[in-house]
TORKOL-4160 file (C-alpha; in steps of 0.2 Angstrom, whole numbers, padded with zeros to 4 digits, m for minus):
231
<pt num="1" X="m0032" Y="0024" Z="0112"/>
<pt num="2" X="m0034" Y="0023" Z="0093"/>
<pt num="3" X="m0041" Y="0033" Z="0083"/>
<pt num="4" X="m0059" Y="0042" Z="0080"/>
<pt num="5" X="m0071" Y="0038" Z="0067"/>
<pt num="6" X="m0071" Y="0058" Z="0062"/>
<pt num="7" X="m0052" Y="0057" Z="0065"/>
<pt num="8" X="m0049" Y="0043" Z="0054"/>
<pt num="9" X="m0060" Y="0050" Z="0039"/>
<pt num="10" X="m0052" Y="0068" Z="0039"/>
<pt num="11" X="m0035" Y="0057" Z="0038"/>
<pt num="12" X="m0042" Y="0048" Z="0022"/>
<pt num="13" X="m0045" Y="0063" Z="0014"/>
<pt num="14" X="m0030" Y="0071" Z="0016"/>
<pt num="15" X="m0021" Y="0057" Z="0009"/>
<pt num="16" X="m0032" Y="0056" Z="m0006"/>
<pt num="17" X="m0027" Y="0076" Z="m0009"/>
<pt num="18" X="m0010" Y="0070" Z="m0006"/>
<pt num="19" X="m0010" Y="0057" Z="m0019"/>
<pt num="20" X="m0019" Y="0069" Z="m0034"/>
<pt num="21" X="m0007" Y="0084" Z="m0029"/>
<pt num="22" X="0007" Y="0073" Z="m0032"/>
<pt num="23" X="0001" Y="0066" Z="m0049"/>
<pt num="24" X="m0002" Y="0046" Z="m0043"/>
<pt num="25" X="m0020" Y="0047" Z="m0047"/>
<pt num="26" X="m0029" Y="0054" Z="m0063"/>
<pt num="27" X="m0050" Y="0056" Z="m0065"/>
<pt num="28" X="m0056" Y="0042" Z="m0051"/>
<pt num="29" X="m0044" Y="0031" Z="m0050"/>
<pt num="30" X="m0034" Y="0022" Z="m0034"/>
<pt num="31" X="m0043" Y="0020" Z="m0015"/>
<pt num="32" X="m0038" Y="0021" Z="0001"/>
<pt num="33" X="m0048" Y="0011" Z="0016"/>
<pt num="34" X="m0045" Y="0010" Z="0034"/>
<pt num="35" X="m0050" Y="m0002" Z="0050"/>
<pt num="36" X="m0063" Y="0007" Z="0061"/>
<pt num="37" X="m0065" Y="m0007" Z="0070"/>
<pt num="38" X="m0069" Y="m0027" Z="0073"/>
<pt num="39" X="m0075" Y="m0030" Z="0053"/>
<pt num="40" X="m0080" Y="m0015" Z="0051"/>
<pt num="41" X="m0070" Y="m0001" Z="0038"/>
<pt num="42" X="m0071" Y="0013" Z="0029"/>
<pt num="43" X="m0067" Y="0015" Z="0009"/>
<pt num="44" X="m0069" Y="0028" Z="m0003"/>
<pt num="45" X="m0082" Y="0030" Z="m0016"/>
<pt num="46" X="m0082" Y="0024" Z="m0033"/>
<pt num="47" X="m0082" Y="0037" Z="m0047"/>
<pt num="48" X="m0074" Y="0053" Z="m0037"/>
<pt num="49" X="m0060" Y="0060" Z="m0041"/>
<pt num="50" X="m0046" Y="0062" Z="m0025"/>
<pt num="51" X="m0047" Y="0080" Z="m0024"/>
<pt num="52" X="m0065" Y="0080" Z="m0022"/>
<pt num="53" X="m0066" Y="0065" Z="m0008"/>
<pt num="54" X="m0075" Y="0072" Z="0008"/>
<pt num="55" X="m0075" Y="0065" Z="0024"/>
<pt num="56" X="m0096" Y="0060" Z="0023"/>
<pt num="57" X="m0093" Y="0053" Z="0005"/>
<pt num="58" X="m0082" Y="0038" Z="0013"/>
<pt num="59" X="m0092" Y="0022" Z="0014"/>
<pt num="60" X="m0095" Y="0011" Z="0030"/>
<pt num="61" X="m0094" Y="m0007" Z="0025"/>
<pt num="62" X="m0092" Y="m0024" Z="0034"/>
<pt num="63" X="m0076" Y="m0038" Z="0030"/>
<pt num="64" X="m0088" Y="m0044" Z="0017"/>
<pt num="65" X="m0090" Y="m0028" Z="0008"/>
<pt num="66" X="m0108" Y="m0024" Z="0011"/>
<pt num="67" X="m0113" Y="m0006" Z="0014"/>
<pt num="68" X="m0119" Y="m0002" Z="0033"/>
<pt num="69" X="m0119" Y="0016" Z="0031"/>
<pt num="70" X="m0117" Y="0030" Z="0015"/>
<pt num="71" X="m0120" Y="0045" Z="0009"/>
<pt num="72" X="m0134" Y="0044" Z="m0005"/>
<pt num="73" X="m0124" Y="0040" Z="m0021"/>
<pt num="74" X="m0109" Y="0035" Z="m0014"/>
<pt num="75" X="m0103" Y="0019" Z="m0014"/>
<pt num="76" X="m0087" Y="0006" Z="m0013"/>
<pt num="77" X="m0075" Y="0004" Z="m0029"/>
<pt num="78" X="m0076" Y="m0013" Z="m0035"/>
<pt num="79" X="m0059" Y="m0014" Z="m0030"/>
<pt num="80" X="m0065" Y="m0016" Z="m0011"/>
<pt num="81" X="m0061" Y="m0032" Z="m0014"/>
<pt num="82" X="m0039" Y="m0031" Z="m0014"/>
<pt num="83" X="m0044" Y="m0022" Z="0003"/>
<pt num="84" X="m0053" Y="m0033" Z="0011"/>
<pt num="85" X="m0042" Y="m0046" Z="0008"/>
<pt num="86" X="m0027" Y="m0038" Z="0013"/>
<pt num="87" X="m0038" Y="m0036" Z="0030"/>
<pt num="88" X="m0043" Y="m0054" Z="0030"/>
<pt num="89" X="m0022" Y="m0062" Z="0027"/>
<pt num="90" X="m0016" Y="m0050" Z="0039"/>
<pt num="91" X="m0023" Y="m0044" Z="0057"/>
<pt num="92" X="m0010" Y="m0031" Z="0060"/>
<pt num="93" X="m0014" Y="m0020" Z="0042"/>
<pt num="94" X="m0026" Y="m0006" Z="0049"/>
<pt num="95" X="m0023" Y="0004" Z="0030"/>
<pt num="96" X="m0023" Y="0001" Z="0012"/>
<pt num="97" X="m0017" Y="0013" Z="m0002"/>
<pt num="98" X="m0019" Y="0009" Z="m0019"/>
<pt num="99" X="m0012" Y="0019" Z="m0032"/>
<pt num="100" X="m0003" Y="0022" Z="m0049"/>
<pt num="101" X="0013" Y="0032" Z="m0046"/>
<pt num="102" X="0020" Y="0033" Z="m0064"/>
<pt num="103" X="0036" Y="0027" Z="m0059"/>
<pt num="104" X="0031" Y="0014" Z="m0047"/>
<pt num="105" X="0017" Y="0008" Z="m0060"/>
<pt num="106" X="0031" Y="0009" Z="m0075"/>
<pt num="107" X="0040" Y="m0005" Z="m0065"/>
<pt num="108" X="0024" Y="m0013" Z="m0066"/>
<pt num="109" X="0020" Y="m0013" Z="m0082"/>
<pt num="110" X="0037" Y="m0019" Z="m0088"/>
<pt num="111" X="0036" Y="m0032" Z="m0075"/>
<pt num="112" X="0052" Y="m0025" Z="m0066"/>
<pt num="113" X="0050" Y="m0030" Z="m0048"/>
<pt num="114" X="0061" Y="m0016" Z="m0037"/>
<pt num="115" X="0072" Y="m0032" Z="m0027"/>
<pt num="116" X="0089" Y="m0022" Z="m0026"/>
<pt num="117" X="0093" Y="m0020" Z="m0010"/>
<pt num="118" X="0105" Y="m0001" Z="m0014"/>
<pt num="119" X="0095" Y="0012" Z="m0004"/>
<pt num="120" X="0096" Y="0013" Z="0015"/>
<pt num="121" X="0079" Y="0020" Z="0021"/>
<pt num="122" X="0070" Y="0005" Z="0007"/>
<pt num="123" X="0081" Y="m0007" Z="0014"/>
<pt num="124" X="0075" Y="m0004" Z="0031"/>
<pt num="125" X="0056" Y="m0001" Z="0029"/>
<pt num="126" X="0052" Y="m0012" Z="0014"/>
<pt num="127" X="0062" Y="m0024" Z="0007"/>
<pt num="128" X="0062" Y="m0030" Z="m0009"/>
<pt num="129" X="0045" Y="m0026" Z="m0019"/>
<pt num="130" X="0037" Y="m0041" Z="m0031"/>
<pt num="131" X="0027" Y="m0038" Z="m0046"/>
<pt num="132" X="0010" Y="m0048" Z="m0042"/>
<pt num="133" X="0002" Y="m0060" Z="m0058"/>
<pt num="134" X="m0008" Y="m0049" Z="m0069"/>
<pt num="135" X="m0026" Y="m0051" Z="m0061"/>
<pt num="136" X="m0044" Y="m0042" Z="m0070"/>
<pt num="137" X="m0049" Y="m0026" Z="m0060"/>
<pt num="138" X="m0066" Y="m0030" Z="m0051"/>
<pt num="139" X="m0064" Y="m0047" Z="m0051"/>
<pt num="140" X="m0054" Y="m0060" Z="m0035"/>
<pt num="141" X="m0041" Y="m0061" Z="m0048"/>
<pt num="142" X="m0031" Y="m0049" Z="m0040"/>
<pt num="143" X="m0034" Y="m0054" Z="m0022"/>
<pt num="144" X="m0029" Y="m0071" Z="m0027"/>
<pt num="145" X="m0013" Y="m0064" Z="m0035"/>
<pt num="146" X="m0010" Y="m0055" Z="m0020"/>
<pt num="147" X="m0013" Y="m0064" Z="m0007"/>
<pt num="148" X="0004" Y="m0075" Z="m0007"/>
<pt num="149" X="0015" Y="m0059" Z="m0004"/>
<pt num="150" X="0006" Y="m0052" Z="0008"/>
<pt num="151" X="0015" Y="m0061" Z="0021"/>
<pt num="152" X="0032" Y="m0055" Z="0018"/>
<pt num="153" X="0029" Y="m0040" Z="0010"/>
<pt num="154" X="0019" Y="m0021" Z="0013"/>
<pt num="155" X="0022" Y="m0017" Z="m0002"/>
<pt num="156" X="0018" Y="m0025" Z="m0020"/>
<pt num="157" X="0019" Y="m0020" Z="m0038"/>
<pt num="158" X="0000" Y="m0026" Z="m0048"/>
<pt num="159" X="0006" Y="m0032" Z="m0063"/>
<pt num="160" X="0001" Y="m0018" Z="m0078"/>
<pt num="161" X="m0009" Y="m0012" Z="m0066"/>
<pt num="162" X="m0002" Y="0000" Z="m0051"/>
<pt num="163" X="0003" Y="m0001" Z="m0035"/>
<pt num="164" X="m0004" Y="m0006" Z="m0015"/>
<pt num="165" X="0005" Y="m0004" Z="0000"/>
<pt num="166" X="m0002" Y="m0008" Z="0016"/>
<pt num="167" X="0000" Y="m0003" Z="0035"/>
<pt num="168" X="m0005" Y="m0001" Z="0054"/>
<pt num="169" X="m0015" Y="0015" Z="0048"/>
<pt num="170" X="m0022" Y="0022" Z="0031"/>
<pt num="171" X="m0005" Y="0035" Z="0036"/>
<pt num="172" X="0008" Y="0023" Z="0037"/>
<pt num="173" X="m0001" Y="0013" Z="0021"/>
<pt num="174" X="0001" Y="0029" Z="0013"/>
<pt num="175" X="0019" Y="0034" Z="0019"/>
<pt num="176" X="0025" Y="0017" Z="0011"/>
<pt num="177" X="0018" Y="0023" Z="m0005"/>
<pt num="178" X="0029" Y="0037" Z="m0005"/>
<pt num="179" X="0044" Y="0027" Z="m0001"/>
<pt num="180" X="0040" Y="0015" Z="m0015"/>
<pt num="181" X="0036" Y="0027" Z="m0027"/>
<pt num="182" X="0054" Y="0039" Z="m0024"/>
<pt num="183" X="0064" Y="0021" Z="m0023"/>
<pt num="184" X="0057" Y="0019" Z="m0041"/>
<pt num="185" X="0062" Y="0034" Z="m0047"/>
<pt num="186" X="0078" Y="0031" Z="m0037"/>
<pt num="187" X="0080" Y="0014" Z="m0046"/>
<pt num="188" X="0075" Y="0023" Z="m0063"/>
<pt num="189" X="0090" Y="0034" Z="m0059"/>
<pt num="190" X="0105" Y="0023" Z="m0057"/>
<pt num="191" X="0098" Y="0009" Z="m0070"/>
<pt num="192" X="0103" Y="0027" Z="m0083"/>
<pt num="193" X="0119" Y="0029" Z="m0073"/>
<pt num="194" X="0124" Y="0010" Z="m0078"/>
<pt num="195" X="0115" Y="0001" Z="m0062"/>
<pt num="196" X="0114" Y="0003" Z="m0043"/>
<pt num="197" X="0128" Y="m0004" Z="m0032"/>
<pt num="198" X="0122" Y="m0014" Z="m0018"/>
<pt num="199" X="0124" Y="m0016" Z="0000"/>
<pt num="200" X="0134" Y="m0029" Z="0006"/>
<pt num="201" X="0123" Y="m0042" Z="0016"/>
<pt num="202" X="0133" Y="m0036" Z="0031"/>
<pt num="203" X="0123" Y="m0021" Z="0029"/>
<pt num="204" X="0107" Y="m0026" Z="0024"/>
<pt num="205" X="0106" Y="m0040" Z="0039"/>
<pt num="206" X="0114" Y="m0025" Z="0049"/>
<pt num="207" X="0097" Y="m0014" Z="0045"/>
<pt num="208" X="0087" Y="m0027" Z="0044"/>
<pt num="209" X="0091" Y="m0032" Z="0063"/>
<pt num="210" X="0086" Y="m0012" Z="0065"/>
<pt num="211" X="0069" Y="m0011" Z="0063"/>
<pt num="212" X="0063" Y="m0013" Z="0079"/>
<pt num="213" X="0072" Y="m0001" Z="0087"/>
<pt num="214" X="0065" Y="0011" Z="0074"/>
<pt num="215" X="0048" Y="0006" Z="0078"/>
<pt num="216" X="0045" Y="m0001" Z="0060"/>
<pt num="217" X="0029" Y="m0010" Z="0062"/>
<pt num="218" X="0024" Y="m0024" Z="0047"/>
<pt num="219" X="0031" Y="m0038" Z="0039"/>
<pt num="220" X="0048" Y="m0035" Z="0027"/>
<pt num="221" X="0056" Y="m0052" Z="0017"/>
<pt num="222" X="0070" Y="m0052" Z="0029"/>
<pt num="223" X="0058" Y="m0058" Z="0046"/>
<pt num="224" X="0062" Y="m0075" Z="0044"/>
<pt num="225" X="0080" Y="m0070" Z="0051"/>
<pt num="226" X="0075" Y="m0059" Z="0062"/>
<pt num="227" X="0057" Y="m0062" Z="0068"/>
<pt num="228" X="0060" Y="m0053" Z="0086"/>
<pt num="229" X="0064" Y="m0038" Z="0078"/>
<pt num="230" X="0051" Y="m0037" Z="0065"/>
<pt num="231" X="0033" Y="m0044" Z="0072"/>
């Protein structure tokens, strides 16, 4: 049985407290949206800082971002749109997290995708993360320059812009943030210790191969290979 309306607003709002306690967020920037059900999601409001975000200030809104039902004053960033069209290129995504985790975003803005395949759990769960063509905030730039990856990849790097993970839930969307942001700072690490080692490609097919045992939902740049285990 999936999840409540109520259930699915008070998990929004602890992932937008999650994402200003840990500094990914300043004033009202990123958003977070989730699946309610057939067409139908929920995002937060424009203007608001993270910390603030109450369960009634999230938006109702339809696949073509039209507001069904809002608290007066509260309406969608005008970044719906990279939401909505992770939804539309991918039946599977029930979440979408949008952030700036400094390290994460400093990949971005240097236009340094995170394509080693050295940590384990990154390996496993993500994959390699591109850096998306620079697109104009508000505008189908950035769904256009998204779009492409998305079928291969959770997780993307906006170019000079920030980062958007998606998943089978807000949660999971948000969990892979976190990932991606500690890989970053994981990267940023060894590349000052003189650059990470690798895995062999034993290894990397090897946990690759792994993901469905581990209940890994999502898409990875490795599925071609091994499309049993990750769909």
């Amino acid at each position: 049985m999936g999840m409540k309306e109520t259930e699915i607003r008070e998990q929004i709002c602890e992932i937008c407290r999650n994402m200003w306690t840990l500094g990914w967020v300043a004033a009202n920037d990123g958003n977070v949206s989730a699946r309610v059900s057939e067409n139908v999601y929920l995002a937060t409001p424009t203007g608001v800082s993270k910390r603030l975000v109450t369960p009634d200030m999230l938006v109702l809104i339809d696949g073509a971002g039209k507001v069904l039902e809002a608290k007066e004053g509260c309406r969608p960033s005008s970044e719906i749109k990279m939401h909505l069209r992770c939804y539309r290129e991918r039946e599977d995504v029930g979440g979408v997290v949008h952030a700036h985790p400094p390290t994460a975003t400093g990949f971005a803005v240097a236009n340094r995708a995170l394509d080693d395949y050295s940590m384990i759990e990154t390996v496993l769960t993500l994959g390699s993360v591109p850096v998306t063509p620079y697109g104009t905030p508000s505008t189908e730039e950035v769904p256009d320059s998204i779009a492409p990856y998305l079928q291969e990849h959770d997780a993307v790097l906006l170019g000079n812009h920030g980062a958007l993970t998606v998943g089978d839930s807000a949660l999971t969307a948000y969990y892979r943030m976190e990932t991606l942001e500690l890989f970053a700072k994981i990267s940023l690490n060894a590349h000052l210790l003189g650059g990470a080692r690798e895995l062999s490609r034993e290894n990397i097919d090897r946990l690759i191969s792994m993901r469905k045992g581990y209940g890994i939902t999502g898409r990875h740049p490795g599925y071609k290979k091994y499309p049993e285990g990750d769909r």
